[in-house]
C-alpha positions as CSV (number, residue, x, y, z in Angstrom):
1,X,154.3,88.0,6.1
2,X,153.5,84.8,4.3
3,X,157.0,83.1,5.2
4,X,154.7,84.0,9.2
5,X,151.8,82.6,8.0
6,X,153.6,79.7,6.6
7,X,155.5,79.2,9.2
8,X,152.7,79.0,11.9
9,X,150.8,76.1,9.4
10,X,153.8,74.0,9.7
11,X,154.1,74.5,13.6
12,X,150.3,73.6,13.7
13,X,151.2,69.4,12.6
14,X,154.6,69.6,15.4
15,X,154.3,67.1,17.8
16,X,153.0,68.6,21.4
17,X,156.1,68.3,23.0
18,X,157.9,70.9,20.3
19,X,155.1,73.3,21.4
20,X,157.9,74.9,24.2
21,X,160.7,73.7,22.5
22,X,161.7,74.5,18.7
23,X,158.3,75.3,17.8
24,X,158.2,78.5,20.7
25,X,161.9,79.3,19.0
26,X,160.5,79.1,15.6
27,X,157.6,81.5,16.3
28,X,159.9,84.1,17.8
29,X,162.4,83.9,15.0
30,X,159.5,83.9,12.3
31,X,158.1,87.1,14.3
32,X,161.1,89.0,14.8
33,X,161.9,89.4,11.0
34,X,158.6,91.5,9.7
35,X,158.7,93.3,13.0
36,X,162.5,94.4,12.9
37,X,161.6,95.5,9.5
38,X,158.9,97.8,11.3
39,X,160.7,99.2,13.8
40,X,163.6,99.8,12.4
41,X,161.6,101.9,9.5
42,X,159.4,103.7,12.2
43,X,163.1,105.0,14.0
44,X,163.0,107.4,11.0
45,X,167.1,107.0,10.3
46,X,168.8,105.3,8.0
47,X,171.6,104.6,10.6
48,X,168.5,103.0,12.9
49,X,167.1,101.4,9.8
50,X,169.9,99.2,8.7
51,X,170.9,97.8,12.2
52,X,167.0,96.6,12.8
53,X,167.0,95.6,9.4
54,X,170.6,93.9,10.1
55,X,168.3,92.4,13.0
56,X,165.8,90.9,10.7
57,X,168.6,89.0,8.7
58,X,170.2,87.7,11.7
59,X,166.4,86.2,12.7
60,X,165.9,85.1,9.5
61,X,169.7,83.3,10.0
62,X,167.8,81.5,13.1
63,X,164.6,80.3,11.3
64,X,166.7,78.6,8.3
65,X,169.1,76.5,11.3
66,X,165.6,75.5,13.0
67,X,163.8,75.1,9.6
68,X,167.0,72.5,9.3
69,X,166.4,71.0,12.7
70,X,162.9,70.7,12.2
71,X,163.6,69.2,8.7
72,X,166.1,66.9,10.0
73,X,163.7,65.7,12.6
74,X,161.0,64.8,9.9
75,X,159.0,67.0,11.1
76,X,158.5,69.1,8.1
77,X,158.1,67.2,4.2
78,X,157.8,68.5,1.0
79,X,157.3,72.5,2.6
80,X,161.1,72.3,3.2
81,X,162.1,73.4,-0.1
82,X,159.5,76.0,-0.6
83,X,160.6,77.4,2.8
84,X,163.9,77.1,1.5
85,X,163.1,79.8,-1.2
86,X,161.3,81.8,0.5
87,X,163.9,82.3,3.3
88,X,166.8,82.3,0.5
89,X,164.7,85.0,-1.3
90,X,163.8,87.6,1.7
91,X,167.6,87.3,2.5
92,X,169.0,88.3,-1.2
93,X,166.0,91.1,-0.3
94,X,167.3,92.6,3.2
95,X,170.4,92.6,1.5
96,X,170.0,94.6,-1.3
97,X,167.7,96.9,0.7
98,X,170.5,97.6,2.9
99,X,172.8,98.2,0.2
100,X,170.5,100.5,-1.3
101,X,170.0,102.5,1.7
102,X,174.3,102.1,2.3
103,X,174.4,103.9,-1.2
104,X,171.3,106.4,-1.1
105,X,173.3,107.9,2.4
106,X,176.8,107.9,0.0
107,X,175.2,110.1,-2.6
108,X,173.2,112.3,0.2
109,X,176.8,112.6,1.9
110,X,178.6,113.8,-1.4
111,X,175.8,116.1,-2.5
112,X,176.0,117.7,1.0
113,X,180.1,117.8,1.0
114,X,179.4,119.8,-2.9
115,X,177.4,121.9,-1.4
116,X,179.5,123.5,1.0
C-alpha cells in the first residue's frame, strides 16, 4: 500500500496533460497490484491464489516501464530510486510468496499420496 500512496504523490506534480495519459496508466497499474493480491487470497485456492498473485507481478512489470517513462520524461526526481526499491523489493516478495505456496501444495500433495 505505500508503493499506492507513493505513487499517487508523484502523479499529484504530473503535468495536466499526463492526467489521461501515463498518469490514468500509472493509477491502474499501481491499483491492480494490492488488489490482485486480494482477490486472489479471497478465491480461497492456492491454484486461484498464485495466478492473481501472478497478476499482481505482471502489474507491478507495468508500473516499473511507466515509472521509466515517467523518469525519462523528468517528470519524477530523486523519488526514482526509492521507487526503484520499493518495486524491486515487492517483486523479490510475490516471488517468494509464490514459491512458498508452489512448495506448501508439494508437501500437502505427498503427505496425501502417503496416506493412501
Amino acid at each position: 500500500m505505500d508503493l499506492v500512496i507513493g505513487i499517487y504523490s508523484i502523479l499529484n506534480k504530473f503535468p495536466a496533460e499526463e492526467n489521461f495519459a501515463l498518469s490514468s496508466q500509472m493509477r491502474r497499474s499501481v491499483v491492480s497490484i494490492p488488489s490482485n493480491i486480494a482477490e486472489g487470497f479471497g478465491r480461497h485456492s492456492d491454484g486461484d491464489f498464485i495466478r492473481f498473485l501472478q497478476i499482481a507481478k505482471g502489474s507491478l512489470c507495468e508500473l516499473q516501464t511507466q515509472v521509466e517513462i515517467a523518469q525519462r520524461l523528468n517528470y519524477i526526481g530523486d523519488e526514482y530510486e526509492s521507487i526503484e526499491k520499493q518495486c524491486d523489493e515487492l517483486s523479490k516478495m510475490l516471488s517468494s510468496f509464490i514459491v512458498s505456496i508452489r512448495e506448501r501444495n508439494k508437501s500437502k500433495n505427498a503427505q496425501n499420496n502417503h496416506s493412501h
